[in-house]
C-alpha positions as CSV (number, residue, x, y, z in Angstrom):
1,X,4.8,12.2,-31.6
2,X,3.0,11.1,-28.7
3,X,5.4,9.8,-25.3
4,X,7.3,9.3,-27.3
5,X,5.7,6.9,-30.1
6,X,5.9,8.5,-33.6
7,X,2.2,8.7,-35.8
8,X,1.1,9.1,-39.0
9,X,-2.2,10.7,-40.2
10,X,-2.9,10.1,-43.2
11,X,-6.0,12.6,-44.7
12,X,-8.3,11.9,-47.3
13,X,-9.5,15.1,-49.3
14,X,-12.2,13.8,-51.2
15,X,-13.9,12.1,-48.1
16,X,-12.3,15.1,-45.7
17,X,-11.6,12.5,-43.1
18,X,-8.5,10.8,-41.9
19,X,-7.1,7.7,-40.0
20,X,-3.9,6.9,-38.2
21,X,-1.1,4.3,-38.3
22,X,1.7,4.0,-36.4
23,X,5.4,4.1,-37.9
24,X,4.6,0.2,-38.6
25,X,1.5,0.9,-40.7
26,X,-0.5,-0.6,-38.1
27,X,-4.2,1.4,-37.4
28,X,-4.3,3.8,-34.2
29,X,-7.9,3.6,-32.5
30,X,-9.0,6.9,-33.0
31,X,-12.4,8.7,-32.7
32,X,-14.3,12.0,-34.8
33,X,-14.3,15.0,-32.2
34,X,-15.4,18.3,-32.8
35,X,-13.3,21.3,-31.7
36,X,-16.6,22.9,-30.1
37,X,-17.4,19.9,-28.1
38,X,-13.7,19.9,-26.8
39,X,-14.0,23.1,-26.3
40,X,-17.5,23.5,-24.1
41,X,-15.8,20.8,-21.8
42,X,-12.5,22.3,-21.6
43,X,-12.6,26.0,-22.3
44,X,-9.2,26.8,-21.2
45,X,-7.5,24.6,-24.2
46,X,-5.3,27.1,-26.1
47,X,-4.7,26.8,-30.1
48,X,-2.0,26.2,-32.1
49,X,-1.5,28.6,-35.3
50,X,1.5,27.7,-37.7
51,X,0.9,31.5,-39.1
């Protein structure tokens, strides 16, 4: 959930790639990033671990 606005993400194994829609089924824009490009632009980003 994003301000509010609920998403899905919907992941592909076979291709390892995903795409978005919103709780209408409608596509989200959405772009490939790499974590260390995000991360030599914004080296104070902290990670999330669910373990």
């Amino acid at each position: 959930m994003v301000n509010d606005v609920e998403f899905n993400i919907h992941w592909n194994e076979s291709a390892r790639t995903a795409h978005i829609t919103d709780v209408d089924g409608r596509d989200v824009a959405s772009t490939v990033g790499f974590w260390f490009a995000w991360y030599a632009f914004h080296p104070e980003t902290l990670v999330y671990s669910a373990n």
